[in-house]
Backbone bond lengths (Angstrom), bond angles and torsions (degrees), N, CA, C in turn:
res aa  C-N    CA-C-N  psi(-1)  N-CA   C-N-CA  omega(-1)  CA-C   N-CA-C  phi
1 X - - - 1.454 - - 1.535 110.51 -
2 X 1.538 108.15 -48.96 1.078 91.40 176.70 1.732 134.52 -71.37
3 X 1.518 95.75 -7.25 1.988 85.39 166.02 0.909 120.76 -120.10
4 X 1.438 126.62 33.57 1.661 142.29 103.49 1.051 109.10 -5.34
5 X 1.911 105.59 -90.29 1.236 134.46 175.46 2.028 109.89 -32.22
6 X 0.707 102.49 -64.65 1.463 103.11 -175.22 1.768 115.36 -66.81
7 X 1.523 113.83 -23.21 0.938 120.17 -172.19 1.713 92.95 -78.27
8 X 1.302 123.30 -47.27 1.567 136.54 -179.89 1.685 103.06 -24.24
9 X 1.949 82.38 -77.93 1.696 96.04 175.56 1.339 139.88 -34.17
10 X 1.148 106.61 -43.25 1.369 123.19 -165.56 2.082 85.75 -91.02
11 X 0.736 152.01 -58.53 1.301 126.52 145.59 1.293 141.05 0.67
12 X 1.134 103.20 -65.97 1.884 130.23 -173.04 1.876 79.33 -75.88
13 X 1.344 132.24 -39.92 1.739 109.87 -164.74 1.629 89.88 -86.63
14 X 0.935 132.70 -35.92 1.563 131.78 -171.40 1.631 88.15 -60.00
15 X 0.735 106.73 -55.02 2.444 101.10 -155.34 1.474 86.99 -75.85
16 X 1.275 134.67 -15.88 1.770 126.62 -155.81 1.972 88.59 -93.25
17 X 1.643 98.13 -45.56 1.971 82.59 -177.24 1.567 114.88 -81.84
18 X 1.707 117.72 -6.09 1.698 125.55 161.18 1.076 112.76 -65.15
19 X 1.013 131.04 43.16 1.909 128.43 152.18 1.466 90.84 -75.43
20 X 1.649 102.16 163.00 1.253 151.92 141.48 1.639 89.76 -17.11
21 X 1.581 119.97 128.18 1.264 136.29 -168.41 1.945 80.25 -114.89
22 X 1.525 104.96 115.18 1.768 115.36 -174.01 1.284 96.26 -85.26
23 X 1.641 113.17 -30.88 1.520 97.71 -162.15 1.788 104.58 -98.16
24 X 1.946 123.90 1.42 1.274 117.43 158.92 1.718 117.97 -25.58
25 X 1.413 127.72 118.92 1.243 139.36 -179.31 1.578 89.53 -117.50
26 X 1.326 121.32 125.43 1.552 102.19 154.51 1.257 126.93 -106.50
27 X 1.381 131.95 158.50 1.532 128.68 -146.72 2.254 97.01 -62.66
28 X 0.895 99.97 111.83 1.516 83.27 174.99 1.905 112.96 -132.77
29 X 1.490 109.46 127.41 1.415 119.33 -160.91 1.877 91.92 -62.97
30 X 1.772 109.21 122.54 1.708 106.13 177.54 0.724 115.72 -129.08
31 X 2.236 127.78 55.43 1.070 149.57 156.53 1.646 99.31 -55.00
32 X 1.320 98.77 126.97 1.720 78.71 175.91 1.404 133.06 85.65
33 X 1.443 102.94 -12.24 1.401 109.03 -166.33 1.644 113.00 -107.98
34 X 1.663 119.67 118.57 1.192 113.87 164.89 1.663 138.62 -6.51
35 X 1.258 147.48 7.04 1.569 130.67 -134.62 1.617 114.12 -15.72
36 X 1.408 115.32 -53.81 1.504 86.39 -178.30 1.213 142.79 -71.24
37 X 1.873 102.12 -29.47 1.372 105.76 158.97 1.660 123.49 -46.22
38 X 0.979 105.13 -47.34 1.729 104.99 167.63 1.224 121.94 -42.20
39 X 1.332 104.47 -36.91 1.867 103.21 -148.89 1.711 82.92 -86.90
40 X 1.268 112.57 -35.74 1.845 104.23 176.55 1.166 124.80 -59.08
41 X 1.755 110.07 -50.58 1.143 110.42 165.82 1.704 136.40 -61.92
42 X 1.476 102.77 -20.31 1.338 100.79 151.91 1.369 126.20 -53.46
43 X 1.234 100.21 -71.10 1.984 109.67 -178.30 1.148 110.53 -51.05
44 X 1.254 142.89 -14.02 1.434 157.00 149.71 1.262 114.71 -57.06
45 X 1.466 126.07 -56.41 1.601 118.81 165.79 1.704 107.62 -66.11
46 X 1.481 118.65 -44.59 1.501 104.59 -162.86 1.510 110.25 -66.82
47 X 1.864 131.69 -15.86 1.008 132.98 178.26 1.316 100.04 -83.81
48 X 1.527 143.72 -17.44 1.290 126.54 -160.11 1.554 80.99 -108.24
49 X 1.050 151.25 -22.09 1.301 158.94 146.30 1.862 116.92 -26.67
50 X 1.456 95.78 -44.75 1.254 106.24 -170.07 1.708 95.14 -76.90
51 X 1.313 100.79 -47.37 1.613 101.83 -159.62 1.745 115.14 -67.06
52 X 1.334 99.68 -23.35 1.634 107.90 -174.62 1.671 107.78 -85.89
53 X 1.214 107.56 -9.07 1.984 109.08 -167.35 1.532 102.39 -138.84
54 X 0.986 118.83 119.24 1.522 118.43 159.40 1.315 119.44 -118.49
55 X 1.540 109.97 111.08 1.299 114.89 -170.58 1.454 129.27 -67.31
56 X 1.599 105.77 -7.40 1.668 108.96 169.54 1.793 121.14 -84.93
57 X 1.726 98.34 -17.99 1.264 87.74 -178.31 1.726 94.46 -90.65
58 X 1.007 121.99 -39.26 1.785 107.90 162.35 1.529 123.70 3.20
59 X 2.045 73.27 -79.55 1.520 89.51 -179.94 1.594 124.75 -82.70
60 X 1.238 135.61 15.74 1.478 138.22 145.45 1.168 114.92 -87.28
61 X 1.499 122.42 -25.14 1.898 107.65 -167.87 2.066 74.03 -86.91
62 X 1.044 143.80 -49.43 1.296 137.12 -165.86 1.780 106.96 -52.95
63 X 0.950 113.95 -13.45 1.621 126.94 -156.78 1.480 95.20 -114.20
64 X 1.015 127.48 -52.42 1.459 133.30 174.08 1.751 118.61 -65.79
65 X 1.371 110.97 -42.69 1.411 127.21 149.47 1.848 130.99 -30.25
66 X 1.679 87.56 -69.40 1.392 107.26 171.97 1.347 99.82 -54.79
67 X 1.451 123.88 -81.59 1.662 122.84 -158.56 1.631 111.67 -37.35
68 X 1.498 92.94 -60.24 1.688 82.78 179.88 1.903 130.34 -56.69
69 X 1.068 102.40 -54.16 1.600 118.44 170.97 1.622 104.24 -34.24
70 X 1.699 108.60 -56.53 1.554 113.88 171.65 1.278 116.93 -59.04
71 X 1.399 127.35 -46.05 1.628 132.51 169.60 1.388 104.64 -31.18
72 X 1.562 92.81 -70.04 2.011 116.92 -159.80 1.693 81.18 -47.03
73 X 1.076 115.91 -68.75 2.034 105.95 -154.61 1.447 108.30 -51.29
74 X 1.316 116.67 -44.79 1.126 113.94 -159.02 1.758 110.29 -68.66
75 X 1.297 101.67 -49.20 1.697 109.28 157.30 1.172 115.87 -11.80
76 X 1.131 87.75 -91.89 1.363 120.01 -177.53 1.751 118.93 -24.76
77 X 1.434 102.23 -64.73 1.382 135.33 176.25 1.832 103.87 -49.18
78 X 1.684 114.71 -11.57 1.378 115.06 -156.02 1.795 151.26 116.74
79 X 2.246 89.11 -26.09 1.429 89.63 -169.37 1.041 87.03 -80.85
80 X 1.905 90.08 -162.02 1.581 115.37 -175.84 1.293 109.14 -174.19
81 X 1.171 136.50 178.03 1.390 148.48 -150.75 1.778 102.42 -1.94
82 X 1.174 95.46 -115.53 2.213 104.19 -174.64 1.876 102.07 -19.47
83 X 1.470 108.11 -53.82 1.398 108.73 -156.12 1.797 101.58 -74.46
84 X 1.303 119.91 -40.78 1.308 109.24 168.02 1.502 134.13 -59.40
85 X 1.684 109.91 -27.28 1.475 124.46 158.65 1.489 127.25 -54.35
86 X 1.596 100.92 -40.68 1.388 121.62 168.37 1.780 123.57 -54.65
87 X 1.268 93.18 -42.22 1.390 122.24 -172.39 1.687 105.56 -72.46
88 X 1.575 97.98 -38.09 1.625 84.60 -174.72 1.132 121.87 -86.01
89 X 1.256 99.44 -18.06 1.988 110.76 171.24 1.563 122.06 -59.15
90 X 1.864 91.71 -42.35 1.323 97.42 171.33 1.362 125.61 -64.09
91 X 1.358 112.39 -51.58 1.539 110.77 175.55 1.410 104.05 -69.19
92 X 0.935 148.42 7.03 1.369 141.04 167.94 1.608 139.25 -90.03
93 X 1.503 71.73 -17.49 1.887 91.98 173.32 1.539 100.09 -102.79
94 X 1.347 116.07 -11.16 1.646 107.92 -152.99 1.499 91.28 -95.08
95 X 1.542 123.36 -39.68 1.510 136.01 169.06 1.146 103.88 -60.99
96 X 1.010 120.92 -66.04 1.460 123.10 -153.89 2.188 104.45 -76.43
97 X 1.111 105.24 15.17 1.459 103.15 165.15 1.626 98.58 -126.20
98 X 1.070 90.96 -43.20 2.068 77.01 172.06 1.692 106.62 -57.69
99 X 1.470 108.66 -40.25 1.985 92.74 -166.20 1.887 95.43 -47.86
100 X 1.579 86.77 -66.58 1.350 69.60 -171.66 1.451 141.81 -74.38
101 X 1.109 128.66 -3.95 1.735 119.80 149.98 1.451 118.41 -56.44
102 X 1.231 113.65 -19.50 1.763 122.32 160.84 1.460 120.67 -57.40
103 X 1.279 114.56 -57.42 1.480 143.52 179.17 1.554 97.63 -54.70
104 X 1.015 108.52 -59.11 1.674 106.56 167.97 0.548 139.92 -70.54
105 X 1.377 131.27 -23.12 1.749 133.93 156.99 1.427 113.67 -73.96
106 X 1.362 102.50 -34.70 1.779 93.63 168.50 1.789 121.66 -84.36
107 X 1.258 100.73 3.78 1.354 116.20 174.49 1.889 111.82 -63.30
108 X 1.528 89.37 -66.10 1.610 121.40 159.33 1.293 106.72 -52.65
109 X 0.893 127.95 -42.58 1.760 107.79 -163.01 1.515 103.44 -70.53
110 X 1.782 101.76 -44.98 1.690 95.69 169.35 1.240 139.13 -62.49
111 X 1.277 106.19 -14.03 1.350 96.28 173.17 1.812 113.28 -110.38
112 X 1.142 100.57 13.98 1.765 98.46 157.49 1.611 101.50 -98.15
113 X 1.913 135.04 -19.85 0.957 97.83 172.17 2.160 116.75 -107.49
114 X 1.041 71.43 18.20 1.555 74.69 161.49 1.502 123.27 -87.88
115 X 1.248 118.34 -12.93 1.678 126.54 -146.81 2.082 75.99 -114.96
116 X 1.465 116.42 -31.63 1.376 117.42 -179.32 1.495 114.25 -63.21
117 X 1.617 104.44 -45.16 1.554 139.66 -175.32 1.625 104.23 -46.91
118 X 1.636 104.60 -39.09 1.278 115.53 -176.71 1.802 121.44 -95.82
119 X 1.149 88.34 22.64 1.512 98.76 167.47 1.912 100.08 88.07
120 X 0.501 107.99 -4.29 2.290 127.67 -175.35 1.855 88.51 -77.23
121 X 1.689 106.92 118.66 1.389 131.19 176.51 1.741 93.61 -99.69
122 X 1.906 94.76 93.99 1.711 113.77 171.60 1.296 94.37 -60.64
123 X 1.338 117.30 153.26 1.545 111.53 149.72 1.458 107.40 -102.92
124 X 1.298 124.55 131.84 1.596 124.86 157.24 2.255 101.84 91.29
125 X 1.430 81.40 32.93 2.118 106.16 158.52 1.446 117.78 -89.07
């Protein structure tokens, strides 16, 4: 139970530092290009970025995912009490760090194609 417990935590700190990366810049060619208009229209995608993705619930439906899926096999497979406790910790850290490295890459992806959306030549979209 108790490295459940620890497995939980260490979860909840993984999805808590997966926010929305404010200072993501993506490579964008600015021949031609205003700087300040950019720099607005950036902070304009990274806030509409923020609002469409939240990288903690990522990483809990990924965490909630894992545990069970790990439960179900292990069941299944035979264990029971300690080994299913074991199991959920494990899948719980293992989901719940993938949700959120998900959450963050799709965090980023939106806001390189929003900054595209706005007429901005990404390099590497």
């Amino acid at each position: 139970m108790r490295r459940t417990i620890i497995a939980m935590l260490t979860v909840a700190l993984a999805s808590g530092c997966a926010t929305v990366d404010h200072g993501y810049r993506p490579v964008i060619d600015t021949a031609g290009v205003n700087p300040s208009q950019l720099e607005q229209d950036l902070a304009q995608c990274r806030q509409f970025a923020k609002e469409r993705m939240d990288a903690q619930t990522g990483a809990a439906a990924g965490a909630v995912a894992g545990a069970v899926l790990t439960v179900a096999l292990v069941a299944i497979l035979g264990g029971s009490g300690r080994d299913l406790s074991r199991a959920a910790g494990a899948g719980a850290l293992g989901g719940g760090v993938g949700g959120a490295a998900g959450a963050d890459r799709d965090q980023r992806q939106i806001v390189a194609a929003c900054m595209s959306q706005r007429g901005y030549k990404v390099l590497g979209l």
